[in-house]
C-alpha positions in Angstrom: 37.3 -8.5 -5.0 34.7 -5.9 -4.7 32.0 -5.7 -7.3 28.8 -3.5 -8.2 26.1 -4.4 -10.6 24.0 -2.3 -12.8 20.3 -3.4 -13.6 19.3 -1.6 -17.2 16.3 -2.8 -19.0 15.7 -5.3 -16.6 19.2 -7.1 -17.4 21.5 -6.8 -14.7 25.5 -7.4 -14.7 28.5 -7.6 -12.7 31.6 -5.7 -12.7 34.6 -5.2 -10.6 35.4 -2.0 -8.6 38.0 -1.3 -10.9 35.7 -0.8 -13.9 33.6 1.7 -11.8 34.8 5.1 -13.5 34.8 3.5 -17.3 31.2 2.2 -16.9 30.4 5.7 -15.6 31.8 7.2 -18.7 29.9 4.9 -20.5 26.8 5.9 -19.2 27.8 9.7 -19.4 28.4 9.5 -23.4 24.9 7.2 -23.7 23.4 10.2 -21.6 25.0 12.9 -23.9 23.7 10.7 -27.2 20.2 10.4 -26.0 17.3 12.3 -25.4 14.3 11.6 -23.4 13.0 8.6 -20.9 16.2 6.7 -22.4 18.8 9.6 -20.9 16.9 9.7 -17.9 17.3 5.8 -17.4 20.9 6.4 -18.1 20.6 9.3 -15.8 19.9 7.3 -12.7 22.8 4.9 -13.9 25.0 7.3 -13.5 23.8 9.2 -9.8 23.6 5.7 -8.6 27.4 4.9 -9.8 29.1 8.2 -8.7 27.2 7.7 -5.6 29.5 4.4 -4.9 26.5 2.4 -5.0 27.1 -1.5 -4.9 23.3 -2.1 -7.2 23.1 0.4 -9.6 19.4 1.4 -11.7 18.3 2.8 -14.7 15.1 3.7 -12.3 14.6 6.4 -10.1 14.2 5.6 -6.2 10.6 6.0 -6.5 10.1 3.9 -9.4 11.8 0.6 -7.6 9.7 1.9 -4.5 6.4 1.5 -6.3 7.9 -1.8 -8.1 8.8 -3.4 -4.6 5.4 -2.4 -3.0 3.7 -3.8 -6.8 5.6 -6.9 -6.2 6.7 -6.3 -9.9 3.0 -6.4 -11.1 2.2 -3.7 -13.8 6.1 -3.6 -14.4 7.0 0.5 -15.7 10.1 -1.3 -17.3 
């Protein structure tokens, strides 16, 4: 069975494929409820999901650039 995780606050989880579109609409209403750095986070959940990614993040893709080339050090999470 094909699976994706999302990484959010620095917890990361598994779900099956099938769960793709209600964890998306999940993330949509926490997106909608939220203002800020924490709807941005959210934000970059959701890209990263309707995008059929397998890992999604609550970074952007230069934030887990600077983290990989940091080797986590100074973590922005």
């Amino acid at each position: 069975m094909k699976r994706f995780t999302i990484t959010c606050y620095g917890e990361t989880k598994s779900y099956p494929e099938s769960q793709r579109k209600e964890m998306m609409d999940y993330y949509l209403e926490g997106m909608a409820c939220c203002e800020g750095s924490e709807q941005e986070r959210y934000a970059h959940i959701v890209a990263d999901l309707a995008a059929g990614m397998h890992h999604c993040f609550d970074l952007s893709f230069d934030e887990r650039v600077w983290m990989k080339r940091s080797n986590g050090r100074n973590k922005k999470i």
